[in-house]
MIDO-531361 format. One record per residue (C-alpha): z, y, x; residue in one letter; residue number from 1. Coordinates in steps of 0.2 Angstrom, whole numbers. Example, Ala and Ser with C-alpha at 12.3 -4.5 7.8 and 13.67 -1.06 7.14 Angstrom:
<rs>
w 39; v -22; u 62; residuo a; num 1
w 36; v -5; u 68; residuo s; num 2
</rs>
This chain:
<rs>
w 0; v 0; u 0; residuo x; num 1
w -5; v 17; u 6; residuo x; num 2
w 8; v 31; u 9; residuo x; num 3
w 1; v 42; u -5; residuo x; num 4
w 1; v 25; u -17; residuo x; num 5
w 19; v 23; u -10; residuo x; num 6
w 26; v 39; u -13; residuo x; num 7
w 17; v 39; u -32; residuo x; num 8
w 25; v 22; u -34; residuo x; num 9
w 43; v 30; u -27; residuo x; num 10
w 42; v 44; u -39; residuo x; num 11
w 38; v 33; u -54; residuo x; num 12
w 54; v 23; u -50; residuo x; num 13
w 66; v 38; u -49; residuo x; num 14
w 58; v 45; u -64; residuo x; num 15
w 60; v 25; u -73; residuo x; num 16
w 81; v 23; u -66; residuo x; num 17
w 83; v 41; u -73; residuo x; num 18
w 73; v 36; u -92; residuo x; num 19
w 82; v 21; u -93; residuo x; num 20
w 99; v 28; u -90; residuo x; num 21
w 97; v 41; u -101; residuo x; num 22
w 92; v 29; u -114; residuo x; num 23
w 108; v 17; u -111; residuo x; num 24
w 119; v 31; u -114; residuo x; num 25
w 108; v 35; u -131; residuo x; num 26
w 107; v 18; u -136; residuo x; num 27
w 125; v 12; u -133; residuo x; num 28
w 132; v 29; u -139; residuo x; num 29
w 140; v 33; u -123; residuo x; num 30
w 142; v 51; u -115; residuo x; num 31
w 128; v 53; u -100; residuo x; num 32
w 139; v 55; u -84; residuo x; num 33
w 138; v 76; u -80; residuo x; num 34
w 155; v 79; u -73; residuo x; num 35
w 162; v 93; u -80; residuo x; num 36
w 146; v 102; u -86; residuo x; num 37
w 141; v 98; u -103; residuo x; num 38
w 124; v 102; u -104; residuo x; num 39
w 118; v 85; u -103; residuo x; num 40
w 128; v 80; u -118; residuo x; num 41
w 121; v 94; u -127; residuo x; num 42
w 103; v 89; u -122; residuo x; num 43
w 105; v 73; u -128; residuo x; num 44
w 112; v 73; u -143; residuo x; num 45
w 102; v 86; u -149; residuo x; num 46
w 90; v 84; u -164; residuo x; num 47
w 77; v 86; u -150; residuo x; num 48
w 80; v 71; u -141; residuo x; num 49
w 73; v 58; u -155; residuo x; num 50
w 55; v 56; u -162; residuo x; num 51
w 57; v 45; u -178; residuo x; num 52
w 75; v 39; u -173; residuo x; num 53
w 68; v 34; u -155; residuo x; num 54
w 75; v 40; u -139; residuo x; num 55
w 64; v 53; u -130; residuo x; num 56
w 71; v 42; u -114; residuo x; num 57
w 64; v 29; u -119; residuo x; num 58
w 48; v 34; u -121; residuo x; num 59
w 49; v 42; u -105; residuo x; num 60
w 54; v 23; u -99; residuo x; num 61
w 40; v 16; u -106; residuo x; num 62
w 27; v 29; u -96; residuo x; num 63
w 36; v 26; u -81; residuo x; num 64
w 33; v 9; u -81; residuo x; num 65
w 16; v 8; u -88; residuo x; num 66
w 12; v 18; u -72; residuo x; num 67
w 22; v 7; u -60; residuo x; num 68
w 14; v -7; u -68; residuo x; num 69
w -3; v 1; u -65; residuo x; num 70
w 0; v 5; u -48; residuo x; num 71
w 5; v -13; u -43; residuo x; num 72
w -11; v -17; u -52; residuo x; num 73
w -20; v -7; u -41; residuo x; num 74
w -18; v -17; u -24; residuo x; num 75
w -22; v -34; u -38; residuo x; num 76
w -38; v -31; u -44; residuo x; num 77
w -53; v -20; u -41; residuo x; num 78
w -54; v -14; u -60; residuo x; num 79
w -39; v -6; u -59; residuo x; num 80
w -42; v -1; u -40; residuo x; num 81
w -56; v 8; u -47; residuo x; num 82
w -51; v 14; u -65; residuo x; num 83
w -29; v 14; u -62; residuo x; num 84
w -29; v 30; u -53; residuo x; num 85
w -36; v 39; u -70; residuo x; num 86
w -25; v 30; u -79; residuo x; num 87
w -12; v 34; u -71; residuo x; num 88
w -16; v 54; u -68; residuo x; num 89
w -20; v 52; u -90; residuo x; num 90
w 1; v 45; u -93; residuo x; num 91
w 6; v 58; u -79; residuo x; num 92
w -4; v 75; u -88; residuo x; num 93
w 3; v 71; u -104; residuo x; num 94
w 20; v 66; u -98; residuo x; num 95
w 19; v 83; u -88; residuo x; num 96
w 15; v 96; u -102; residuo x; num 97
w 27; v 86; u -113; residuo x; num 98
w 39; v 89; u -100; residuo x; num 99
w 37; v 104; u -100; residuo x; num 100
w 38; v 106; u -118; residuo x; num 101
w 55; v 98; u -116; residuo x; num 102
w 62; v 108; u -103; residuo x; num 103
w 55; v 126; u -114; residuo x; num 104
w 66; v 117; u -128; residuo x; num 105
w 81; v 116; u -115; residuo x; num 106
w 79; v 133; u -112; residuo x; num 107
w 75; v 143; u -126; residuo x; num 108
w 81; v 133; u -141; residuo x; num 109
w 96; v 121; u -136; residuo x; num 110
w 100; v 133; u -120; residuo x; num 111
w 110; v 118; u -112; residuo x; num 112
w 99; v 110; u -95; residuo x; num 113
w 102; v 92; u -92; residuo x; num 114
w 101; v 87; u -74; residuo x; num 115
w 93; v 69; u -77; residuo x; num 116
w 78; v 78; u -90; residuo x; num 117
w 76; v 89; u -75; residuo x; num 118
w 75; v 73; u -63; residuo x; num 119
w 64; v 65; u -74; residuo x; num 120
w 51; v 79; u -78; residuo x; num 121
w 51; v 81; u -58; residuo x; num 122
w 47; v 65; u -54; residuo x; num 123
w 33; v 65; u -68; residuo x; num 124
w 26; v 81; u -61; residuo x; num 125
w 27; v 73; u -41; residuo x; num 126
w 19; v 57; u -49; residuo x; num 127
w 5; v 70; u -58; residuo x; num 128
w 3; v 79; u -42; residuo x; num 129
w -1; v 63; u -31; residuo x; num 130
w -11; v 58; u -43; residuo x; num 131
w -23; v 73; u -44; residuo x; num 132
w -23; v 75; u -25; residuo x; num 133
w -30; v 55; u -27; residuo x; num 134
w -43; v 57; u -38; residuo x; num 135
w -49; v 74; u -33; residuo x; num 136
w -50; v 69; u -13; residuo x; num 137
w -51; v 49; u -12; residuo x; num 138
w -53; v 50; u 6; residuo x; num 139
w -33; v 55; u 7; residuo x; num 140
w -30; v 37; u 0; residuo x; num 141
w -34; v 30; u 18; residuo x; num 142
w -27; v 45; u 29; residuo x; num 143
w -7; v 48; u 32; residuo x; num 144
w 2; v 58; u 23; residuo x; num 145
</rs>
């Protein structure tokens, strides 16, 4: 695996151990570890942290793995050699402006920042970034970092 394969795939697991937790402390009704500063609480018992009764995290989860899954795929098979990177740079965009969206919301409405949604739009935006920089010059896939 390439370093700028690596670094996506890096990216992807932070922003997938961050979903995940997140959604634990959703799913099992348990306050998200923030030490003395509630925002994270706030954030995520907010009416904005649900879409139909399903924990925004979890989505996040489930687009974090799709794209670690499509990323080990990549180094399997020559179809998703050649068509994972557009995949992946798809689930990243939208995973970015609805990020962003999120984080707007945070702001603006709820006015509470949690740490791990920040962490999480990060790592969607480091995965967005990499992937761009893959598609738009495919000759970085063979030099270092």
């Amino acid at each position: 695996m390439n370093k700028l394969r690596l670094s996506t795939f890096i990216a992807g697991g932070i922003g997938l151990l961050d979903a995940l937790y997140l959604s634990w402390s959703k799913l099992a009704n348990q306050q998200v570890i923030c030490g003395t500063y509630k925002g994270c609480e706030t954030v995520n018992s907010s009416p904005y942290a649900e879409i139909g009764g399903i924990p925004i995290a979890l989505l996040g989860a489930g687009a974090f793995l799709a794209i670690l899954v499509l990323l080990y795929l990549e180094g399997r098979s020559d179809f998703w050699a050649e068509n994972g990177p557009l995949v992946v740079f798809v689930i990243s965009l939208a995973g970015t402006l609805y990020s962003a969206y999120l984080t707007y919301l945070e702001i603006a409405v709820i006015r509470a920042i949690c740490v791990y949604c920040v962490v999480s739009a990060v790592a969607m935006t480091i995965v967005f970034a990499l992937t761009t920089i893959r598609l738009v010059s495919p000759q970085a896939e063979t030099n270092p970092l």
